[in-house]
Phi, psi and omega in degrees: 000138182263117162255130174240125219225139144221147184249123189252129156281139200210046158052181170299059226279182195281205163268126143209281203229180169127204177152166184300265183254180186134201332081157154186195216258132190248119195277295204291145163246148167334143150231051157091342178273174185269163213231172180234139149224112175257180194265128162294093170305323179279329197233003178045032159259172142307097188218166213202150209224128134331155180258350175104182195264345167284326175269341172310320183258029190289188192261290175260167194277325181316310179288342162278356166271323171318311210274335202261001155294281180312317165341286200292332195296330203254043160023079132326119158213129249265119179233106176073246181257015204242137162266137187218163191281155158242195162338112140307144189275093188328041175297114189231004161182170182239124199219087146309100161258053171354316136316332180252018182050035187212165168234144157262147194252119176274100213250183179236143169005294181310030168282310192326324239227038180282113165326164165292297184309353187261293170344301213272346197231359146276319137349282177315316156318275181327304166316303163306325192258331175289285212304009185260332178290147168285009172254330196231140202254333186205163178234122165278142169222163211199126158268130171044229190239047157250136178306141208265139194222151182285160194304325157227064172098327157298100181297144183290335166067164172322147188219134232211165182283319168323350189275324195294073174334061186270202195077355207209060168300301189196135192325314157270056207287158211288111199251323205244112174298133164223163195256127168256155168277120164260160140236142199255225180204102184266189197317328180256019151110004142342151227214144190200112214273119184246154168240137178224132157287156174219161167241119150233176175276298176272108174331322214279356191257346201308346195283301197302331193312290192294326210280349170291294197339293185289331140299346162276019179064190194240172200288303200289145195294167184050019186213144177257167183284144191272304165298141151309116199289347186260008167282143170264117166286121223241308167199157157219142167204164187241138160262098195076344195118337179280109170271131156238142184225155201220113170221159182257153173186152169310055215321325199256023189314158157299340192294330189279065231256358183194171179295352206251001175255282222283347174270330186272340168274026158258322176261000132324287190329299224272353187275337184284315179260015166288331173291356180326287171321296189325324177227027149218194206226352226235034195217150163284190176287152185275048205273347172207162178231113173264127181252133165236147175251142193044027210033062182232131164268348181240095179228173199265115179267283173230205194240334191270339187237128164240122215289000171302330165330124180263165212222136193217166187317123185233114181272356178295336190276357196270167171220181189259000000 
């Protein structure tokens, strides 16, 4: 029996998706050419790209599993009318077996640090777009060289599109849109507003939604992440006016490189959610943030913010 293996380096990629079993919705449909397919984050769909005249004119099946690998890794997604790459998929190898009709999908740690929906519908992308091939029947997936397992523990094994539900993102799927204000950091150290859309199911989560948001940094060309990519939001809700947020993070990260990035991620948070109110109704207004870390406020943060403070829109920190 002949095995056939390639291993793809797909440069240092980021944090983004994938996940055990589920579903999604497929928009675009196939019309009999070979197809691409990513996840729509925002509608918690599926929409699918021809795949083109480059790959029509690969050779070997090897190179056509390669080309429709590198495609997905630069996680595509629908902006206005453009698709354009986001957050790269942590793709840290590829392993074709041809004989076994299957590709193993290799992830790096950051899979971990996934939504579930985001997990599920990229996944599901992969699946869709190798299994379209007349060679390969299933895809394995692995973090780093464990095999990928349901929450207890059971590995999940190849996985084939009949494993896929679609129609069936998630018991609350994500329904009611909104524009979030992010703010982000352009070249002079500025705090700059990107909009972004989101769909959630519950109104009442949109403060934790965007403080996720801004961590995956930002889309539009010239602004850097405001946040550390490896922070957790543990809760945020607003009271009174007062949004309290809870997040876990690394006090001594590299991201911190001076006092003045850790005073600009704090007004990214409170300036992104004082604008909140600007696009809903159904909250009180955002006039302050109060912060914990683990839930705790009295740690040493900077000498100038003390985080017992609650903290309120400050725009000397915005740029154009």
């Amino acid at each position: 029996m002949k095995k056939q293996q390639g291993k793809i380096g797909l440069f240092l990629l980021l944090v983004v998706l994938i996940s055990l079993s589920g579903c999604t919705k497929t928009t675009i449909q196939s019309d009999g050419s070979p197809q691409i397919y990513y996840f729509d984050t925002t509608k918690g769909e599926l929409f699918s790209q021809p795949l083109g005249a480059a790959f029509l004119s690969l050779g070997t099946d090897q190179e056509k599993v390669e080309y429709i690998i590198n495609e997905l890794a630069m996680n595509k997604n629908i902006q206005g009318n453009t698709l354009v790459a986001i957050n790269p998929m942590p793709i840290i190898g590829v392993t074709t077996n041809i004989n076994d009709r299957m590709v193993q999908i290799k992830f790096s740690n950051d899979y971990n640090n996934l939504a579930t929906q985001e997990r599920i519908g990229i996944r599901a992308a992969i699946v869709y777009s190798l299994t379209q091939l007349d060679f390969i029947d299933s895809v394995d997936f692995y973090i780093e060289d464990s095999p990928l397992t349901t929450s207890t523990g059971k590995v999940i094994g190849p996985i084939s599109q009949a494993n896929i539900k679609l129609n069936v993102l998630e018991p609350n799927p994500a329904t009611t849109p909104y524009t979030l204000p992010l703010y982000f950091v352009n070249a002079e150290g500025k705090l700059v507003k990107e909009e972004r859309g989101v769909r959630v199911s519950d109104p009442t989560s949109v403060e934790k939604l965007l403080i996720e948001e801004l961590i995956k940094g930002p889309n539009s060309e010239g602004l850097s992440a405001s946040l550390p990519s490896d922070m957790k939001v543990n809760d945020a809700t607003t009271t009174n006016g007062v949004c309290q947020v809870d997040l876990s993070f690394d006090l001594k990260s590299k991201f911190f490189t001076s006092p003045e990035v850790k005073e600009r991620m704090i007004y990214a948070i409170v300036n992104s959610l004082t604008e909140i109110p600007k696009l809903r109704t159904d909250i009180p207004k955002i006039k302050k943030v109060a912060f914990l870390v683990d839930g705790k406020s009295d740690i040493e943060f900077t000498k100038e913010i003390d985080l017992r403070d609650t903290f309120e829109r400050n725009e000397a920190y915005i740029g154009e």
